[in-house]
C-alpha positions as CSV (number, residue, x, y, z in Angstrom):
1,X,-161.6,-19.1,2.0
2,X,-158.8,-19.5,5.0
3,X,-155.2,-18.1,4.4
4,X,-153.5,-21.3,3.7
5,X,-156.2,-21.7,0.5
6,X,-155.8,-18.0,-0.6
7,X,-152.0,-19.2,-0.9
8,X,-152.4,-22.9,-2.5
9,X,-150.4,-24.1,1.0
10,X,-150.9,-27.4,3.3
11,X,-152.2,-26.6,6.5
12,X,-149.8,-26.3,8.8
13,X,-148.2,-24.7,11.5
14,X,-144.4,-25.1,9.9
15,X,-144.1,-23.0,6.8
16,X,-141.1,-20.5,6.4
17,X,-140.4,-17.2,5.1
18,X,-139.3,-18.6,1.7
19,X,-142.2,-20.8,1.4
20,X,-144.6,-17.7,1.9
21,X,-143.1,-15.7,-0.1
22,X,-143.1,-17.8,-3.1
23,X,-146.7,-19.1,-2.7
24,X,-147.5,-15.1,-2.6
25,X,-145.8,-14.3,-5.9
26,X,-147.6,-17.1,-7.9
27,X,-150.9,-16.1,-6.3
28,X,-149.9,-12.1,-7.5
29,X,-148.4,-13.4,-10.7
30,X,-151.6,-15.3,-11.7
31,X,-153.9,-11.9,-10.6
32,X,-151.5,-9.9,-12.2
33,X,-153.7,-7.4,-14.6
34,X,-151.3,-7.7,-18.1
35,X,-152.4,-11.5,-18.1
36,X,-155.8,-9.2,-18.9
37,X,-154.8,-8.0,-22.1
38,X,-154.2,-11.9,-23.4
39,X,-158.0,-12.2,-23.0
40,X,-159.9,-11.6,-26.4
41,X,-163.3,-10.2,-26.7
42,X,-163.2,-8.0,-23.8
43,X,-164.9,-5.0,-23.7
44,X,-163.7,-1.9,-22.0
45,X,-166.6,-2.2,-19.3
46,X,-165.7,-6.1,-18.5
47,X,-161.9,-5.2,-18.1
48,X,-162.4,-2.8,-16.0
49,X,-164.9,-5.1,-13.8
50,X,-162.3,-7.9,-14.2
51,X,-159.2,-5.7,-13.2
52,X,-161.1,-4.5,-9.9
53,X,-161.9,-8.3,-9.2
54,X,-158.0,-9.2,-9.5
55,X,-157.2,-5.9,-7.4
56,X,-159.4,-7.1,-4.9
57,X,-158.3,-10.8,-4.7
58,X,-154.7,-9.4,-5.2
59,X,-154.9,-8.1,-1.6
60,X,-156.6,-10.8,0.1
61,X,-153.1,-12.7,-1.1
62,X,-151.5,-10.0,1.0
63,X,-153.5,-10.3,3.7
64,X,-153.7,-14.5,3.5
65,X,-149.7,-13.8,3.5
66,X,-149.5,-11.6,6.3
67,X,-152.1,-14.1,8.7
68,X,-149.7,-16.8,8.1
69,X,-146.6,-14.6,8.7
70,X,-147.7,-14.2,12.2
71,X,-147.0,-17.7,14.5
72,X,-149.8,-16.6,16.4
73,X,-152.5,-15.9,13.8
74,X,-151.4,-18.9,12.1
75,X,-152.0,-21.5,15.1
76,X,-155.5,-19.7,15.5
77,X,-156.5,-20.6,12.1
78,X,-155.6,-24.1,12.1
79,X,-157.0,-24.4,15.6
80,X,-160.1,-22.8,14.0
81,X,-159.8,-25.9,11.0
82,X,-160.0,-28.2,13.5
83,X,-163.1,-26.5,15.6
84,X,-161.0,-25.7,18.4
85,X,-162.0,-22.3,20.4
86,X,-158.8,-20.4,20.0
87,X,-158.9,-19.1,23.4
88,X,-160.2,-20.1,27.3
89,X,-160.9,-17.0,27.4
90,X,-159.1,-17.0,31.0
91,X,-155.4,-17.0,31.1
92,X,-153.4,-18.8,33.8
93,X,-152.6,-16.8,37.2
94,X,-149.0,-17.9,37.1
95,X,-148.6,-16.9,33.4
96,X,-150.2,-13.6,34.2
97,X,-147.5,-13.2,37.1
98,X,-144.5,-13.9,34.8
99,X,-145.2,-11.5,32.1
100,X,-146.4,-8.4,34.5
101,X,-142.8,-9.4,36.5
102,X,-141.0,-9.2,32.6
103,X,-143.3,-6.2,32.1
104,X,-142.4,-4.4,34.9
105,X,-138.5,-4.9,34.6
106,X,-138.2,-3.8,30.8
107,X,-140.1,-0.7,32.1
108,X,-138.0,0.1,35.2
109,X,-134.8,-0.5,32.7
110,X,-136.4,1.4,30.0
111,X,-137.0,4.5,32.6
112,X,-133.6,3.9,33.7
113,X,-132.3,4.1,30.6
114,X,-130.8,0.6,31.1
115,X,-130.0,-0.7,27.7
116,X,-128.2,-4.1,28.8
117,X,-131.5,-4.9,31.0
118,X,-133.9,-4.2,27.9
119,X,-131.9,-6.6,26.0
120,X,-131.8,-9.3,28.7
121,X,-135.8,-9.3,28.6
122,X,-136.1,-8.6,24.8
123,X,-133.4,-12.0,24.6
124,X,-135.4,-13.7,27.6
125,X,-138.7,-13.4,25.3
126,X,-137.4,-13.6,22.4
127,X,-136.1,-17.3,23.6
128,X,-139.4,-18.1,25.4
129,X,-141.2,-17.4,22.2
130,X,-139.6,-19.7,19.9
131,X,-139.8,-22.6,22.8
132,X,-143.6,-21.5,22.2
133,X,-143.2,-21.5,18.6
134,X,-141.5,-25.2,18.9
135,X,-144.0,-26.5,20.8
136,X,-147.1,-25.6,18.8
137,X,-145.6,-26.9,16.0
138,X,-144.9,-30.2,17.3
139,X,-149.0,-30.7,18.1
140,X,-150.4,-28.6,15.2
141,X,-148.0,-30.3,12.5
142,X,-149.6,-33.7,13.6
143,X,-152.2,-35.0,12.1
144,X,-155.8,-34.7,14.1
145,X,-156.0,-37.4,16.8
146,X,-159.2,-38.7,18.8
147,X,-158.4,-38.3,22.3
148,X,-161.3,-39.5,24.6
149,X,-160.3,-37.2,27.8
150,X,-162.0,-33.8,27.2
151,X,-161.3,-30.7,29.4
152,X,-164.9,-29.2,30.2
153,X,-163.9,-26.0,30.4
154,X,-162.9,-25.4,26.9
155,X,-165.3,-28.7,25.5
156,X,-161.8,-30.0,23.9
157,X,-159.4,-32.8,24.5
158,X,-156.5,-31.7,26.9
159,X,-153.8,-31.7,24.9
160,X,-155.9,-29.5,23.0
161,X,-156.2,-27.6,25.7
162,X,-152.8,-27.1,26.9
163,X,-152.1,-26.1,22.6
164,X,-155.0,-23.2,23.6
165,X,-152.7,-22.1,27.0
166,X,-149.2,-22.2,24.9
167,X,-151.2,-20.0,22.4
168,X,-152.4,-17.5,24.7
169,X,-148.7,-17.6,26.3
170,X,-147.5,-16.7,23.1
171,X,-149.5,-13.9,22.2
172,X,-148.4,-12.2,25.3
173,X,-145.0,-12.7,25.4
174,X,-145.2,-11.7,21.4
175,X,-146.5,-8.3,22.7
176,X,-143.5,-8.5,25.2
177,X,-141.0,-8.6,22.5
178,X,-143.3,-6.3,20.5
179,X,-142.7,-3.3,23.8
180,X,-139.2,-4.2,24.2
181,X,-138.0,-3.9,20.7
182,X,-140.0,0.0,21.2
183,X,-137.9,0.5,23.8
184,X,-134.6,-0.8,22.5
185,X,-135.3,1.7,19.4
186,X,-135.9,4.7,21.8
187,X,-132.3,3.5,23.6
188,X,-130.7,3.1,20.5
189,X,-131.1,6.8,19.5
């Protein structure tokens, strides 16, 4: 069963805190173990089996919550839905270029003790990834098209593809933001 199941959702890219967090509590609330004691004729053996079948499905709620928390883990599994490969496998040379440049200037501000610099890349990414974020909405959010050009590469249509490169994007400038808010937390002290 995919995340967006677990949680009774649509599937789709735009869903916000809120909206998580309330489809979690009614998924917990229903598997919550005193709506055990309403059932009569139970015997001690089958409660327990029960309980341990609601603990269980309790925490793949949590985990179903926590996949669709993260943008990234999100747009995987609906690109999954739709049978699309998640990833080339090969990211862009120019991409690749841009991050180590980010990557190498939070570092040489971090070392330097820099906090102004580290904020001007964590900002920089911070802004990129919600362009990102934006942008794979806008296709994922759609419903599925047929689109006769097909990359061969990646045996999907284009635009398909070019969802696949914004995802990878995303998932490094995600661990950008992830190694600059470390280093704006060691500054801070």
């Amino acid at each position: 069963m995919d995340a967006f199941t677990r949680l009774s959702l649509p599937a789709r890219f735009s869903l916000d805190e809120l909206e998580l967090e309330r489809a979690q509590a009614a998924q917990l609330a229903a598997l919550h173990p005193a709506r055990l004691l309403r059932e009569v004729g139970i015997n001690d053996a089958d409660f327990e089996l029960l309980r341990q079948q609601r603990q269980l499905a309790s925490e793949a709620v949590n985990l179903a919550r926590r996949e669709l928390a993260c943008p990234v883990r999100r747009a995987e599994l609906l690109l999954g839905l739709r049978g699309i490969a998640c990833s080339s496998g090969k990211s862009e040379p120019l991409l690749l270029e841009r991050i180590l440049e980010q990557r190498e200037l939070l570092e040489e501000a971090r070392g330097a003790r820099e906090l102004e610099r580290v904020e001007q890349v964590f900002g920089a990414a911070r802004r990129r990834r919600d362009a990102l974020v934006a942008e794979l909405a806008a296709w994922l959010d759609q419903p599925v098209a047929v689109e006769p050009q097909v990359d061969p590469l990646l045996d999907c249509s284009l635009e398909a593809a070019r969802v696949v490169s914004r995802l990878d994007e995303l998932r490094y400038v995600q661990r950008l933001l992830e190694a600059a808010e470390r280093a704006l937390d060691e500054l801070d002290l």
